[in-house]
C-alpha positions as a Python dict, from the first residue, in 0.01 Angstrom:
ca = {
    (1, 'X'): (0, 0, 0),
    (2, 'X'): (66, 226, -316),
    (3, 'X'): (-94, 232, -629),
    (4, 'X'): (180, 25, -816),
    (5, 'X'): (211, -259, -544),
    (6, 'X'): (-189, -238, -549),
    (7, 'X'): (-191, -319, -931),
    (8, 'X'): (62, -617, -926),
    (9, 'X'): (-90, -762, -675),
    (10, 'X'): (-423, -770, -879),
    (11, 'X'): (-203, -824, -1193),
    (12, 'X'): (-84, -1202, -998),
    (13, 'X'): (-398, -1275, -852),
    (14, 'X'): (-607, -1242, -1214),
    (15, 'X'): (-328, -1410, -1350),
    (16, 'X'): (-384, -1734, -1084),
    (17, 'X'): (-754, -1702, -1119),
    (18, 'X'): (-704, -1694, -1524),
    (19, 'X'): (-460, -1918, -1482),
    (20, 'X'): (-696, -2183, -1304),
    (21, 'X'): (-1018, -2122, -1487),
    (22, 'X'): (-828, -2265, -1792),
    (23, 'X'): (-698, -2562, -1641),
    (24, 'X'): (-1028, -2648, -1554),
    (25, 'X'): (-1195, -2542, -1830),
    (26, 'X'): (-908, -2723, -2063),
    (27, 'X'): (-1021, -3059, -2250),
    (28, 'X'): (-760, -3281, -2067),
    (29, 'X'): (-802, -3551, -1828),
    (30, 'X'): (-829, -3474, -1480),
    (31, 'X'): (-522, -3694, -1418),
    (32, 'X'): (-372, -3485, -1711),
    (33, 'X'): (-497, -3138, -1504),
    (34, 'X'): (-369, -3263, -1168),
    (35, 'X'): (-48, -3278, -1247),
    (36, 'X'): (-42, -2939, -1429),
    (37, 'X'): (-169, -2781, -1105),
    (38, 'X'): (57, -2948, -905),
    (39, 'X'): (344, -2857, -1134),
    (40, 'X'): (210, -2535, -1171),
    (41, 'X'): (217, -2509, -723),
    (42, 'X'): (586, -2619, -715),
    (43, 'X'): (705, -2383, -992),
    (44, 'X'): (533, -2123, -735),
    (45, 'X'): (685, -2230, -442),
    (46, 'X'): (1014, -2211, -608),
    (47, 'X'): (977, -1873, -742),
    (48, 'X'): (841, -1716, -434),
    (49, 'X'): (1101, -1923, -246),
    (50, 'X'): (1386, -1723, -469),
    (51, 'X'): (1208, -1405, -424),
    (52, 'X'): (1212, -1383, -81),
    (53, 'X'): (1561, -1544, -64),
    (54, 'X'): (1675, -1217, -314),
    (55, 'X'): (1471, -1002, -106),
    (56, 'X'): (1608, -1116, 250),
    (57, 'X'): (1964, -1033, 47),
    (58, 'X'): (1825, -713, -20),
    (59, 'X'): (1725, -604, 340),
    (60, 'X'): (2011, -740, 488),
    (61, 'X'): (2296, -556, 286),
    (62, 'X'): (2012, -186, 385),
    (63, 'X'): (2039, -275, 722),
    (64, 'X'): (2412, -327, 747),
    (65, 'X'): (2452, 2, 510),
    (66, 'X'): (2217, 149, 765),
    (67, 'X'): (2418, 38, 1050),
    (68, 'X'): (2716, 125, 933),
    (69, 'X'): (2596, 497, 870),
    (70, 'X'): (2679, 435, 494),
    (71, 'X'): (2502, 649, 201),
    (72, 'X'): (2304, 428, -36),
    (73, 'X'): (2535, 143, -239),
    (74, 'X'): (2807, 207, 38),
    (75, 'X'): (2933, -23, 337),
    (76, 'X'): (3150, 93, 536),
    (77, 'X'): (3350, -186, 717),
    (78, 'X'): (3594, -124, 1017),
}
C-alpha cells in the first residue's frame, strides 16, 4: 500500500479508537452509550455501504473503457 492509503487508514482507525474511548469514557448512561454505538455502527454500515456502491460504479465504467480500448473518460460503444 502507498504512503497516502497507509495514513488514512491510520487516520479512520484513530478516529474509531478516539471515537470509542469517548463514548466510554462519556458521563451518560450505558443505555444512553448503547444506542450511540449502535447508531454510530449503522451510520458506518451505510457509509461504507455507499462507498463501495460508488466505487463498484467506478471500476465498472474502467473496465468497460478498458474493454472498449477507450482513452481515459471515453467509451466507445458500437
Amino acid at each position: 500500500m502507498g504512503r497516502f492509503t497507509n495514513f488514512v487508514l491510520g487516520a479512520f482507525l484513530g478516529s474509531l479508537v478516539g471515537s470509542a474511548a469517548a463514548l466510554l469514557l462519556a458521563p451518560e448512561s450505558g443505555k444512553e452509550i448503547r444506542g450511540q454505538m449502535i447508531q454510530f455502527k449503522d451510520d458506518l454500515q451505510r457509509e461504507v455501504g455507499e462507498a463501495r456502491m460508488q466505487r463498484r460504479l467506478q471500476m465498472e465504467l474502467e473496465l468497460a473503457r478498458l474493454r472498449s480500448g477507450g482513452t481515459k473518460g471515453e467509451i466507445k460503444v458500437e
